[in-house]
DRENLUM-202687 format. One record per residue (C-alpha): chain; x, y, z; residue in one letter; residue number from 1. Coordinates in Angstrom, 3 decimals. Example, Ala and Ser with C-alpha at 12.3 -4.5 7.8 and 13.67 -1.06 7.14 Angstrom:
DRENMAR | cadena | px | py | pz | residuo | num
DRENMAR | A | 12.300 | -4.500 | 7.800 | A | 1
DRENMAR | A | 13.670 | -1.060 | 7.140 | S | 2
end
This chain:
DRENMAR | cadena | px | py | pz | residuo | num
DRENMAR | A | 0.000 | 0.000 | 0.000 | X | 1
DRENMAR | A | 1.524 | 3.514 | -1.082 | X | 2
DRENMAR | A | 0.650 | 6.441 | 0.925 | X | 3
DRENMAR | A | -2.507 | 6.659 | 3.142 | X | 4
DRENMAR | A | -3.598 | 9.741 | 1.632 | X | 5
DRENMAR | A | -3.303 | 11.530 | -1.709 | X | 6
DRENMAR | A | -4.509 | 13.835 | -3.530 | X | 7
DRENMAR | A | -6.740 | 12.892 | -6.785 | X | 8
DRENMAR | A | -7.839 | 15.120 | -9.234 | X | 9
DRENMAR | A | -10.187 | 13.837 | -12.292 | X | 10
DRENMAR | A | -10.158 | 15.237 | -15.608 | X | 11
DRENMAR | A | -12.580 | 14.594 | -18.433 | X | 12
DRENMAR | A | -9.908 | 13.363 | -20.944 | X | 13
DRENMAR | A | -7.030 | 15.459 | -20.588 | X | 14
DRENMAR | A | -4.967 | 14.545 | -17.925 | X | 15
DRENMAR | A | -2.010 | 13.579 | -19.386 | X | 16
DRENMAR | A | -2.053 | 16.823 | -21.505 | X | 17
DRENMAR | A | -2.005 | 18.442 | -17.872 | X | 18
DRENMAR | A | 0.616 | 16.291 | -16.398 | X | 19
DRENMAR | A | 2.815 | 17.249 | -19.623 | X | 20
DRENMAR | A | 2.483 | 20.853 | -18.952 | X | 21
DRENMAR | A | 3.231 | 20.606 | -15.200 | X | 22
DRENMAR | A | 6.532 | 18.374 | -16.468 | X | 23
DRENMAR | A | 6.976 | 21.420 | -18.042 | X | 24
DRENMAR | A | 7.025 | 24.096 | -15.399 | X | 25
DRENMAR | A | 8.402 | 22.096 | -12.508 | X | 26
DRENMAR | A | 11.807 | 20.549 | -11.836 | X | 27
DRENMAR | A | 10.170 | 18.549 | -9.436 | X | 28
DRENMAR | A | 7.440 | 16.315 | -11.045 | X | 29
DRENMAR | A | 8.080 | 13.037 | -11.191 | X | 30
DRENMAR | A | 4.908 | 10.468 | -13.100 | X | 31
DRENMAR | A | 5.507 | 7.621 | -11.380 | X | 32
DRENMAR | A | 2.489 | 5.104 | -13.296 | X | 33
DRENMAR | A | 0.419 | 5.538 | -16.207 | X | 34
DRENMAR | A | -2.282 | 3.029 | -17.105 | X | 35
DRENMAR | A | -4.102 | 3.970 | -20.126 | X | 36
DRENMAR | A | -8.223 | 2.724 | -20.615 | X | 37
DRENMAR | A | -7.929 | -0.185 | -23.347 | X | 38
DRENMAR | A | -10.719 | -2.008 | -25.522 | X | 39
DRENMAR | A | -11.476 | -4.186 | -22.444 | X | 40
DRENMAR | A | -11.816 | -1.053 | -19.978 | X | 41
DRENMAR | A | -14.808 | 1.227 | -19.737 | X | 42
DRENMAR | A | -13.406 | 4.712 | -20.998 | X | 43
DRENMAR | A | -11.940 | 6.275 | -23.819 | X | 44
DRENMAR | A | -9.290 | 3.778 | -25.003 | X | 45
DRENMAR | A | -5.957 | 5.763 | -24.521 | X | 46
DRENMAR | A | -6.388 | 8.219 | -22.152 | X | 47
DRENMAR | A | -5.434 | 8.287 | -18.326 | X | 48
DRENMAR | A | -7.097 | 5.558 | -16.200 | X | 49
DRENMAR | A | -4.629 | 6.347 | -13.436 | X | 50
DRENMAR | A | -1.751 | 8.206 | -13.292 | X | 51
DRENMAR | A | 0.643 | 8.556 | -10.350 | X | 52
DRENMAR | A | 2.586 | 11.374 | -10.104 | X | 53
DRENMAR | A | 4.825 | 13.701 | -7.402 | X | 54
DRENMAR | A | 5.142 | 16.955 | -7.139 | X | 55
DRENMAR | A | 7.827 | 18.458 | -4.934 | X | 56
DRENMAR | A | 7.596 | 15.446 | -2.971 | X | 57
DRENMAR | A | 3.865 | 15.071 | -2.735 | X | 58
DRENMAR | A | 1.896 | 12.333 | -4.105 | X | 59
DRENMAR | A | -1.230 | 12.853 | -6.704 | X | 60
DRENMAR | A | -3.289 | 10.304 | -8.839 | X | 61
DRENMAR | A | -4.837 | 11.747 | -11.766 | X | 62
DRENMAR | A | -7.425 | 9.970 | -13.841 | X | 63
DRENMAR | A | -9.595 | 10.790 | -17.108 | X | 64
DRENMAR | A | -13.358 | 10.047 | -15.883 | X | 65
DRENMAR | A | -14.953 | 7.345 | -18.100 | X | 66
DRENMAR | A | -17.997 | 9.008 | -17.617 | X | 67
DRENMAR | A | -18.916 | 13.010 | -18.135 | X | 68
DRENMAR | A | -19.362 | 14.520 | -14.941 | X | 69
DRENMAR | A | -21.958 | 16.908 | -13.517 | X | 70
DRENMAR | A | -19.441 | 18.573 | -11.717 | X | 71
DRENMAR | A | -15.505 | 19.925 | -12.468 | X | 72
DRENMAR | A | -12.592 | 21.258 | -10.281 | X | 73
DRENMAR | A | -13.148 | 24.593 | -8.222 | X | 74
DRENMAR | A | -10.654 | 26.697 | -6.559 | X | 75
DRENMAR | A | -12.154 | 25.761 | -2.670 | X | 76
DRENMAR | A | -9.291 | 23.445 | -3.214 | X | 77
DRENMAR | A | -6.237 | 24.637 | -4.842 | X | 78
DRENMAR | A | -2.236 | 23.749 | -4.868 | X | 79
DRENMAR | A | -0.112 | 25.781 | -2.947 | X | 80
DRENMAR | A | 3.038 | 26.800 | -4.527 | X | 81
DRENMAR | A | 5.788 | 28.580 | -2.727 | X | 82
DRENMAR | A | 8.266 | 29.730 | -5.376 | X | 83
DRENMAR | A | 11.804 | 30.168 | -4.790 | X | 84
DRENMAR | A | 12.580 | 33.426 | -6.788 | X | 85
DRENMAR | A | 10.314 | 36.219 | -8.794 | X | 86
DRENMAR | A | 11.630 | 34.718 | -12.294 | X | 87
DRENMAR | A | 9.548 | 31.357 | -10.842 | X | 88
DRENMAR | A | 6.493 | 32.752 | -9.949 | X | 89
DRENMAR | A | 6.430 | 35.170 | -13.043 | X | 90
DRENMAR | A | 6.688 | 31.939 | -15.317 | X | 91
DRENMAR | A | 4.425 | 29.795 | -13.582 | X | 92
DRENMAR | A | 1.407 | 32.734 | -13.291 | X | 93
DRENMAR | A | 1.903 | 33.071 | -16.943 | X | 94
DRENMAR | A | 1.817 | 29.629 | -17.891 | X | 95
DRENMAR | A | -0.880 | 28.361 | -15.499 | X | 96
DRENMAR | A | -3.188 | 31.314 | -16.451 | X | 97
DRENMAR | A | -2.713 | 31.149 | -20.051 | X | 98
DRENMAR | A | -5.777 | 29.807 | -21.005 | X | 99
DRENMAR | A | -7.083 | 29.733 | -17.981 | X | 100
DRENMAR | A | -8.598 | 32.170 | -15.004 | X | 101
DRENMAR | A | -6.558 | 34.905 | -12.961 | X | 102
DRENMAR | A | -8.540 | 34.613 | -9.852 | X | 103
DRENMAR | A | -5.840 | 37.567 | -7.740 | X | 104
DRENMAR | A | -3.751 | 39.245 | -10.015 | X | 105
DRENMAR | A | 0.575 | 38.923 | -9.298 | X | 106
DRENMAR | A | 0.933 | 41.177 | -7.189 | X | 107
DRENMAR | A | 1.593 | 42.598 | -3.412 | X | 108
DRENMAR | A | -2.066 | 41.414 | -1.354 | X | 109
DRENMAR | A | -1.061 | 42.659 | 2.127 | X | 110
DRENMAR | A | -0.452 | 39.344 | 3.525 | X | 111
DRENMAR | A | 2.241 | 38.444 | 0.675 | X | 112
DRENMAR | A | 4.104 | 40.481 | -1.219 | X | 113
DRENMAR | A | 4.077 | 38.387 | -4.299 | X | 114
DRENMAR | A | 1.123 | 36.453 | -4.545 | X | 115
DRENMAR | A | -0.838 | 35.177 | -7.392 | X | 116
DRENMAR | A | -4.533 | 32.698 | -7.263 | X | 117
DRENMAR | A | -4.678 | 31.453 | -10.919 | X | 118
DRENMAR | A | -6.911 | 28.197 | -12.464 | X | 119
DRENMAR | A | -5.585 | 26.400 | -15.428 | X | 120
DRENMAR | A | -6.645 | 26.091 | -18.227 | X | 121
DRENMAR | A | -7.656 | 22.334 | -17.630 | X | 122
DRENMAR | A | -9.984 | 24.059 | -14.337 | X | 123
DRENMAR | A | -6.912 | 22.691 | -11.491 | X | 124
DRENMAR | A | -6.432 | 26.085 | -8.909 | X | 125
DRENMAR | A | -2.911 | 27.030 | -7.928 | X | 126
DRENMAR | A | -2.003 | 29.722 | -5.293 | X | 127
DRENMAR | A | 1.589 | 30.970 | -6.355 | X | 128
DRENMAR | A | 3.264 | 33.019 | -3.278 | X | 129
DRENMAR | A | 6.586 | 34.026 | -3.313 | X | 130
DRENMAR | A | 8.311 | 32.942 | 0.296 | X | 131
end
């Protein structure tokens, strides 16, 4: 048995297109497992039955939903990122809100200095702060 608790997030058919990006903008993912729906499965043969993935040391299971949902992702729960430098939380609001929805703007919100609350463009929320 891995880890008691993780977290899971469920797309509707493009979670490996999100994992890809977040290979992308952090040195720290790691996919551990992909298992892909085949012709014997229930889901779209090819995408993400279950992924297993790390990010910054923290374990996540993503999955394409073989079924359309009534519901999607909303930013009461969100990833908390706290970047090293300003060049890291520059890149990531700009990548993670391209497409997507700038909840707080980058900028100085009393409590941080540099703070950002963006949601992909695949509906995940991420709050960027600079430490």
């Amino acid at each position: 048995m891995g880890k008691r608790i993780s977290t899971f997030l469920m797309f509707g058919g493009n979670a490996e297109e999100a994992l890809t990006l977040y290979e992308t903008l952090f040195d720290d993912v790691e996919v551990v497992s992909i298992e892909r729906y085949g012709p014997e499965v229930a889901g779209r043969q090819g995408t993400v039955r279950e992924a297993r993935w790390r990010l910054a040391g923290q374990d996540f299971i993503a999955v394409d939903s073989p079924a359309e949902q009534p519901f999607a992702f909303t930013p009461c729960m969100s990833l908390f990122i706290n970047c090293r430098d300003d060049a890291e939380i520059e890149k990531l609001f700009a990548a993670l809100s391209e497409d997507g929805a700038v909840l707080m703007p980058l900028g100085d919100h009393g409590f941080s200095a540099r703070f950002a609350w963006v949601s992909d463009r695949f509906g995940v929320s991420w709050q960027l702060n600079l430490e």
